[in-house]
C-alpha distance (Angstrom), angle and dihedral (degrees) to the residues before:
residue distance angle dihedral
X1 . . .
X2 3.71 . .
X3 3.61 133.8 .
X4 3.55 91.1 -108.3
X5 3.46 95.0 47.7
X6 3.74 100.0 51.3
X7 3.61 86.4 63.0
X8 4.00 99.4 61.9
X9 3.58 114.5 122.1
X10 3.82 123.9 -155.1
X11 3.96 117.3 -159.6
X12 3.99 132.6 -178.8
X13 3.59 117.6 -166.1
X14 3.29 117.2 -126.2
X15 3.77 95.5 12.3
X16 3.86 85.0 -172.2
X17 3.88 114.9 54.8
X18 3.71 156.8 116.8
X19 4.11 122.2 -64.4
X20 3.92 82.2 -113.0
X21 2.99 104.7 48.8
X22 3.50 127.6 107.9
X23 3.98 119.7 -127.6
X24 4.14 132.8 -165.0
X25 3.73 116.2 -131.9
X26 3.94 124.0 -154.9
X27 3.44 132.2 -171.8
X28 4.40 109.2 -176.1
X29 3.40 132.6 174.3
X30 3.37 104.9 39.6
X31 3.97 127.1 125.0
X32 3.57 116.4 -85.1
X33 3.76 123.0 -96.0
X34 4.13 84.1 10.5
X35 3.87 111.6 160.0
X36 4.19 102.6 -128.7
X37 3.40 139.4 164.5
X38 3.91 136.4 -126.8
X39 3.36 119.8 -138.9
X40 4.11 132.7 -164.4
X41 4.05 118.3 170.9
X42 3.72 127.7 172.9
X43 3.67 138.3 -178.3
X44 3.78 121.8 -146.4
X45 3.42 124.6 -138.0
X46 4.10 88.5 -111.8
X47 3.89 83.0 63.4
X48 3.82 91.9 -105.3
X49 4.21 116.8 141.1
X50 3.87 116.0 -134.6
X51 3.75 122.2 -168.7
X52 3.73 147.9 -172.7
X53 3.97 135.3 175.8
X54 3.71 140.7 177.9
X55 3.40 135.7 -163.9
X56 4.09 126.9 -126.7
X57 3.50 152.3 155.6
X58 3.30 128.0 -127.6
X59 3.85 122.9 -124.5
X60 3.59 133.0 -122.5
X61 3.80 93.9 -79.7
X62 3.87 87.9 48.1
X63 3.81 98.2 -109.6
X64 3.59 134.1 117.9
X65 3.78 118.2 -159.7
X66 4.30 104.0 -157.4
X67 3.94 83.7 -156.2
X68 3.74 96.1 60.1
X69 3.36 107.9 12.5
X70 4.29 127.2 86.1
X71 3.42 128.5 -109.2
X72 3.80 110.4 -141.7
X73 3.91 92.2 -167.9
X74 4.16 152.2 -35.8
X75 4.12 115.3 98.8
X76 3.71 90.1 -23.3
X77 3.99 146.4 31.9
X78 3.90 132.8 -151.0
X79 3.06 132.1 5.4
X80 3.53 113.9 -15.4
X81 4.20 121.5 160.3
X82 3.89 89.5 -166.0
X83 3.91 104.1 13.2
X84 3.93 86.2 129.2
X85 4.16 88.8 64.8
X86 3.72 97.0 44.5
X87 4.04 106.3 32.7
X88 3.96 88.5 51.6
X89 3.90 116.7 126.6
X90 3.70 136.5 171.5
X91 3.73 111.7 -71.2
X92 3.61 119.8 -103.4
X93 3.95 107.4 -71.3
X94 3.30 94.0 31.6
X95 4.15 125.7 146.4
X96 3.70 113.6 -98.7
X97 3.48 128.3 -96.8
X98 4.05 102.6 20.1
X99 3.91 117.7 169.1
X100 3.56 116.6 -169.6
X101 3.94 112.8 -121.1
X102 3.74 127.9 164.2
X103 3.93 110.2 -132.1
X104 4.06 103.2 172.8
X105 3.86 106.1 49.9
X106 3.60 92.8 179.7
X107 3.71 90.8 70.7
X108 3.84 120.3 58.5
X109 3.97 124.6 -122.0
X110 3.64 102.2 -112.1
X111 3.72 120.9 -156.0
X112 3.62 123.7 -171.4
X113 4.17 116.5 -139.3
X114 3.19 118.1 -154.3
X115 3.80 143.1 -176.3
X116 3.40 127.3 -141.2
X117 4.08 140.0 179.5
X118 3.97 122.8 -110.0
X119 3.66 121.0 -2.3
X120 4.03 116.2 -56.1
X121 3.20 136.5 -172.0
X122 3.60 101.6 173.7
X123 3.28 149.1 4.1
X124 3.28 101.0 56.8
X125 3.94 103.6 150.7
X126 3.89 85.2 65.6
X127 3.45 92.4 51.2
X128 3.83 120.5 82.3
X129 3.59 109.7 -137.2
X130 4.06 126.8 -131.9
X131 3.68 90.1 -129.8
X132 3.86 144.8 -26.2
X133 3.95 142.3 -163.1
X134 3.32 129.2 -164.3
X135 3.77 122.1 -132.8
X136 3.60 131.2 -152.7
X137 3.97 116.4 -142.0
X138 4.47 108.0 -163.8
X139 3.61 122.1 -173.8
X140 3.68 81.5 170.4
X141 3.79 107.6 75.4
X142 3.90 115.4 -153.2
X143 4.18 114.3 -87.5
X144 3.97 84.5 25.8
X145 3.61 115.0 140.2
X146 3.37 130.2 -143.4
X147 4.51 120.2 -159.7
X148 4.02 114.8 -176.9
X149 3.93 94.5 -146.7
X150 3.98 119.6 -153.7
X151 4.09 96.5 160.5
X152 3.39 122.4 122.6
X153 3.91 85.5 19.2
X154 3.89 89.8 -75.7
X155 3.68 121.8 150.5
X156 4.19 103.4 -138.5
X157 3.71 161.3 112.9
X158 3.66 121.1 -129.9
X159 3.77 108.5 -153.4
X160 3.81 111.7 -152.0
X161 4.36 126.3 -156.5
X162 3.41 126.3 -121.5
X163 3.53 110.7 -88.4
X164 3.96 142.2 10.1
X165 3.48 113.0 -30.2
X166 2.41 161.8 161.7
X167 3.85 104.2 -160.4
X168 3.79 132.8 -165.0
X169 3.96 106.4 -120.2
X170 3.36 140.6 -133.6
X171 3.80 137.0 -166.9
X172 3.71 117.0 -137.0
X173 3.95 124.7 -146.0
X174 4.07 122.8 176.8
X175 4.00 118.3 -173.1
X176 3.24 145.1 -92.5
X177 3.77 105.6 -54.5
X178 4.12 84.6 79.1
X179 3.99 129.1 -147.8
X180 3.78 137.0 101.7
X181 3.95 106.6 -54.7
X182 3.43 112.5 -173.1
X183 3.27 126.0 170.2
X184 3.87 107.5 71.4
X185 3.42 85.8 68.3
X186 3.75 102.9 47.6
X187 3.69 81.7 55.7
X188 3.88 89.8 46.4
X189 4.50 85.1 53.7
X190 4.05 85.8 50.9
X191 3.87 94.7 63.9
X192 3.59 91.1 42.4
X193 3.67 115.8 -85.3
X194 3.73 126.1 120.3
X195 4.06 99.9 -130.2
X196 3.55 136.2 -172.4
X197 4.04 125.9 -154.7
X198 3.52 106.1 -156.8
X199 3.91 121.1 -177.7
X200 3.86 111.9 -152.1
X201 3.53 106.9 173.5
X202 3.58 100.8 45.9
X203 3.97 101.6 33.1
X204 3.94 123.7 141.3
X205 4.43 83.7 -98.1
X206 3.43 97.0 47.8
X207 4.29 88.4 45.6
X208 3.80 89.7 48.4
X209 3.42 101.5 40.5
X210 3.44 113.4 26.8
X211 3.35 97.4 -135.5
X212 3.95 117.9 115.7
X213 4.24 117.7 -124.5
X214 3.78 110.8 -91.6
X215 4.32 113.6 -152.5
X216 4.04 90.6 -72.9
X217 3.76 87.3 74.6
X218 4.23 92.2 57.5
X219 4.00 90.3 46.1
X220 3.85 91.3 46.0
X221 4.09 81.5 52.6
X222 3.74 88.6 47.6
X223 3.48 98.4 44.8
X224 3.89 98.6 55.9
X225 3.41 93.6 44.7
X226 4.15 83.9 55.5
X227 3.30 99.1 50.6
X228 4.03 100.6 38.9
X229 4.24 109.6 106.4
X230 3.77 97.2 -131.3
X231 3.64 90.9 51.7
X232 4.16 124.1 72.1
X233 3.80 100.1 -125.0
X234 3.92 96.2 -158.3
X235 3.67 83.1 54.2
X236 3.41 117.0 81.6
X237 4.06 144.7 145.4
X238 3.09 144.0 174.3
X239 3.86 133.1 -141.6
X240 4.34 133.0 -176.9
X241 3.46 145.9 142.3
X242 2.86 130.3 -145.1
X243 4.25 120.4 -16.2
X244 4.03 78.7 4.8
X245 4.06 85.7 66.2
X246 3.68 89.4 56.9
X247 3.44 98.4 60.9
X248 4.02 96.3 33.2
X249 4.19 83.9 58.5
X250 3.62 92.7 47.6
X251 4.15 102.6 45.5
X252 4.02 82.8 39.1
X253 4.22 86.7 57.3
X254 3.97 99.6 29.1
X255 3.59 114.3 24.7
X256 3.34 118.0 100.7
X257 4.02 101.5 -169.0
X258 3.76 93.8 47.2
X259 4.07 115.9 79.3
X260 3.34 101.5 -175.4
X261 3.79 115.2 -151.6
X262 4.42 88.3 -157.0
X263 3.82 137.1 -32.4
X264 3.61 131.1 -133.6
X265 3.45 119.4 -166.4
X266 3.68 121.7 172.4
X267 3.94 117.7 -167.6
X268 3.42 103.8 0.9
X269 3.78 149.4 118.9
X270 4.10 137.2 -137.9
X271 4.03 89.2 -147.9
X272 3.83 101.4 121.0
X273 3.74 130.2 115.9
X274 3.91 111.1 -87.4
X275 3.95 85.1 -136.2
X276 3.52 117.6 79.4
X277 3.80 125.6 0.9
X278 3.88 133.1 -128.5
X279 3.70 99.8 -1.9
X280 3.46 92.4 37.7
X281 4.41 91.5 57.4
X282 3.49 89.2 45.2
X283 4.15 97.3 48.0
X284 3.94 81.7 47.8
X285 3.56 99.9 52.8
X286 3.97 93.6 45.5
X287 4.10 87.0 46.0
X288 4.29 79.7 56.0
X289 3.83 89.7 50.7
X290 3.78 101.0 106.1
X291 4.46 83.9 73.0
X292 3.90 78.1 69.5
X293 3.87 116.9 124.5
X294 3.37 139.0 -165.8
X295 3.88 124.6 -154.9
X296 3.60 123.4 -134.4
X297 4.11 91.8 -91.7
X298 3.96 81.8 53.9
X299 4.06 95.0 -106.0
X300 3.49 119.5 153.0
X301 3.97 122.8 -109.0
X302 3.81 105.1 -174.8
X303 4.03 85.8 166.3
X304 4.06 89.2 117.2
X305 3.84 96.9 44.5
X306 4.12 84.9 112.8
X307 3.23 106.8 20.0
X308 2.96 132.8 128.9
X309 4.54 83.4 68.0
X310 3.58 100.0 -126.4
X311 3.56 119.0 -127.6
X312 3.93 98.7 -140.8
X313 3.89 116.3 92.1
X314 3.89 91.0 -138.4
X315 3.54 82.8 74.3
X316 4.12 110.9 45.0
X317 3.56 127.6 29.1
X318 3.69 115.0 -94.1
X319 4.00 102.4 -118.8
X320 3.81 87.1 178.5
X321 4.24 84.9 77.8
X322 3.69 87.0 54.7
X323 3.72 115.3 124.9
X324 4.24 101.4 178.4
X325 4.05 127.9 71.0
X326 3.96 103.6 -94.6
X327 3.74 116.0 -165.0
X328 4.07 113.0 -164.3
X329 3.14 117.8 -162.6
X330 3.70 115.6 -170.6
X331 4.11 139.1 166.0
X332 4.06 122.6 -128.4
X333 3.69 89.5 -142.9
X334 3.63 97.5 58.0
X335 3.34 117.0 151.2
X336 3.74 106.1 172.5
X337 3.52 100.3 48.7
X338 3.93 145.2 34.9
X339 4.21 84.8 -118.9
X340 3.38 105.3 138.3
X341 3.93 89.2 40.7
X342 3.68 89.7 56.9
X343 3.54 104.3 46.7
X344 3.46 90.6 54.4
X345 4.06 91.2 54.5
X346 4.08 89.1 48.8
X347 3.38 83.6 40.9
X348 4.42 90.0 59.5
X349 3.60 87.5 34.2
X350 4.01 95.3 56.1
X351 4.35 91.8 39.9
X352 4.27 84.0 48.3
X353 3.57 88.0 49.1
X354 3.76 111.1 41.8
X355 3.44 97.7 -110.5
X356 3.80 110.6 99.9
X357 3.92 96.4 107.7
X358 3.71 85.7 76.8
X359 3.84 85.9 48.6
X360 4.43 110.3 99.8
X361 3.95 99.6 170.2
X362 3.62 116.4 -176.7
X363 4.01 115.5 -175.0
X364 3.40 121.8 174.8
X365 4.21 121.7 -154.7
X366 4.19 109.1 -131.9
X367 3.70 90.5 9.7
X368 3.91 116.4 126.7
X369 3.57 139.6 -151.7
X370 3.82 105.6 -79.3
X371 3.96 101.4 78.9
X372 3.69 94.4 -179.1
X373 4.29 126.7 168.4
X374 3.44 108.2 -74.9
X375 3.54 132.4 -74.2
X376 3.99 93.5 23.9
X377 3.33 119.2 134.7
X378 3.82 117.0 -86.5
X379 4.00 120.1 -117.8
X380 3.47 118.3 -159.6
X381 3.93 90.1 169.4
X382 3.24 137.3 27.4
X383 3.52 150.2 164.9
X384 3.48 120.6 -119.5
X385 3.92 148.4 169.1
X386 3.62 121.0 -116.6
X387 3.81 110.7 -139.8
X388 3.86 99.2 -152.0
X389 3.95 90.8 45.0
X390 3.65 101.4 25.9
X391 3.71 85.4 -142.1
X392 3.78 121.5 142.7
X393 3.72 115.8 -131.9
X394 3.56 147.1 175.7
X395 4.30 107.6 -112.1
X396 3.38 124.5 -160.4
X397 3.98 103.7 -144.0
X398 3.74 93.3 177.4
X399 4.54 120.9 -147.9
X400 3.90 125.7 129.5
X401 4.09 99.9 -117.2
X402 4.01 91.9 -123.9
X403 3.14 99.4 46.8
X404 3.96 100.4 32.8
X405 3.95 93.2 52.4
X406 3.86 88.6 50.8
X407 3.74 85.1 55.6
X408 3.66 95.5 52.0
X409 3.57 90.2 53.2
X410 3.41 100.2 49.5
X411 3.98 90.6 42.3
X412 3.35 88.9 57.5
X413 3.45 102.2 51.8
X414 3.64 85.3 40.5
X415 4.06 90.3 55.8
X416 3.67 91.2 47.1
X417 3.82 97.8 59.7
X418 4.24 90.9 45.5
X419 3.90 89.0 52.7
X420 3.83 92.1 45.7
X421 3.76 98.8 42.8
X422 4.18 87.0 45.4
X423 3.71 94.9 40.7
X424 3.37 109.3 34.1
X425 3.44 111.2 28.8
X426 4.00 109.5 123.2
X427 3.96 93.2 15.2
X428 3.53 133.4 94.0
X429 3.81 112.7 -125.7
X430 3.97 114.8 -129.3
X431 3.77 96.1 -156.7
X432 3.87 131.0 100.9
X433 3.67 130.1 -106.5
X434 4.25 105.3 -85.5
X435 3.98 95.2 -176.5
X436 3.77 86.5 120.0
X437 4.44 133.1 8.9
């Protein structure tokens, strides 16, 4: 290494943050016009290795500023402030099928940047870098509280704000793959909303009985959220993807103990039968399972299960009876589920009904199923447990990464707003600024 080049410096501003928020990378002293490499690597929690790298040349002070500057190649192109968050992938060698998924929220993701010379695309454990950082990604802000919850006989986590209170609330609800999933909602609590995970189809009743949660089990959920004193109990909404958007659009339509104060329901559907509830979805979708395909590397597209949307109202939920703002927020490419299709029905039935000013629908061309926070790694496939069959399986999720990780961004942002502007509006919020940790 060079005199020169023993002098770069690599800095990431803040080094310390929230999962969405948006960081500056700078790489200094380096010689002008030198070919380098950037370098992000992070180790899961299930002791699998992620990475990402660009490639750029420094300019004729020697720096290279990741937020301005173009990427001529590696996992991503451009101009791309975070590109080494959301173009990571499993390292070379790697098990198929990986999706990224934070499990202990009270511990950061850390991700180690790193700064290499010439233009690599490999190798770069055997390499010894110029400099590195490393970065700490929060969805835990500071002061935020996190409350397992087994009242009532719910499986939960109530995640609390910083400060006073009280907080407008929101209930939680992930898909169909089932467990305790986390850290959407501790990212939720950091901007100011008290917010409750709940897992419903793998809950300590449903794993000692056998039996799966009937509509009780959602108002239960409801209700202690209402009635908790950190949490404003007229003030209450309800977020899924997925399987959770099915039962969000239902409770929001039927229920007569929850008042919701919005819904947002990303990927989703309202074709269900109108008789029954949980069970009932999930024995209809299985009786639907000969639409199933299979690609040519044998991964599963289940994106036709309910298509074509029927046209009788035993079988969808009618969004025209709705009486809170819904935002939808769907991807074109998705390959998982008949989205797009079905906010464009609810989208009919809401304009036929009088409804559509509570209507926000975002949709999202070359995006895919998995609508995650931003700046998470995009997963096209993945493997994943059925909870009815137990059997693992390769899914197709569908999404471009480009254009699907611009999507979550802008979703997210998106969501934000709608949440604020239905939750907050008229109240004073009693938690601390979180634009930095």
């Amino acid at each position: 290494m060079d005199e020169k080049h023993s002098c770069v410096t690599l800095s990431v501003q803040p080094s310390r943050g929230l999962v969405d928020e948006k960081f500056v990378i700078l790489v200094q002293n380096s010689f002008p016009s030198s070919l380098l490499t950037i370098y992000a690597h992070h180790q899961c929690e299930d002791g699998n290795s992620w990475h990402a790298f660009a490639h750029y040349t420094s300019d004729a002070a020697g720096a290279v500023n990741v937020s301005e500057d173009c990427s001529m190649g590696g996992t991503y192109s451009g101009v791309e402030a975070m590109g080494l968050l959301w173009s990571l992938k499993p390292v070379p060698g790697s098990k198929p099928g990986l999706r990224m998924r934070k499990k202990n929220v009270q511990a950061p993701m850390v991700v180690t940047i790193s700064v290499y010379s010439s233009h690599l695309t490999e190798g770069f454990g055997d390499q010894v870098p110029l400099a590195g950082v490393e970065v700490e990604r929060w969805y835990m802000a500071p002061g935020v509280r996190r409350i397992p919850v087994t009242e009532d006989g719910l499986t939960a986590t109530l995640f609390l704000p910083s400060g006073p209170g009280p907080f407008p609330g929101l209930l939680d609800l992930w898909g169909g793959g089932g467990q305790l999933v986390e850290y959407r909602a501790a990212l939720l609590a950091s901007h100011g909303i008290a917010s409750m995970a709940l897992d419903y189809l793998t809950c300590k009743y449903t794993m000692e009985t056998g039996k799966i949660v009937e509509q009780d089990y959602f108002e239960m959920a409801y209700k202690f959220l209402q009635k908790h004193p950190k949490v404003l109990g007229s003030r209450i909404a309800m977020l899924g993807l997925s399987l959770g958007t099915s039962v969000i659009l239902k409770m929001a339509v039927h229920s007569q103990i929850m008042k919701l104060r919005c819904a947002v329901c990303v990927s989703g559907s309202h074709v269900q039968p109108m008789d029954g509830f949980l069970k009932e979805m999930l024995d209809y979708f299985s009786k639907n399972c000969g639409n199933t395909r299979f690609t040519k590397d044998n991964e599963v597209v289940w994106r036709d299960l309910l298509l074509p949307i029927p046209i009788d109202l035993s079988l969808k939920v009618d969004v025209g009876k709705l009486q809170c703002p819904l935002m939808l927020i769907v991807g074109e490419d998705d390959q998982n589920w008949c989205a797009y299709e079905s906010a464009m029905d609810m989208k009919g039935m809401m304009e036929r009904a009088g409804n559509s000013h509570l209507l926000t629908l975002l949709s999202y061309p070359n995006a895919g199923h998995l609508m995650e926070p931003p700046y998470m790694p995009h997963a096209r496939v993945s493997l994943f447990r059925d909870m009815q069959s137990r059997q693992k399986m390769m899914v197709l999720w569908g999404g471009q990464t480009l254009e699907h990780s611009r999507a979550q961004e802008d979703a997210w942002r998106k969501l934000l707003v709608f949440l604020r502007k239905n939750l907050y509006s008229g109240v004073k919020s009693g938690s601390s600024s979180l634009s930095n940790l």
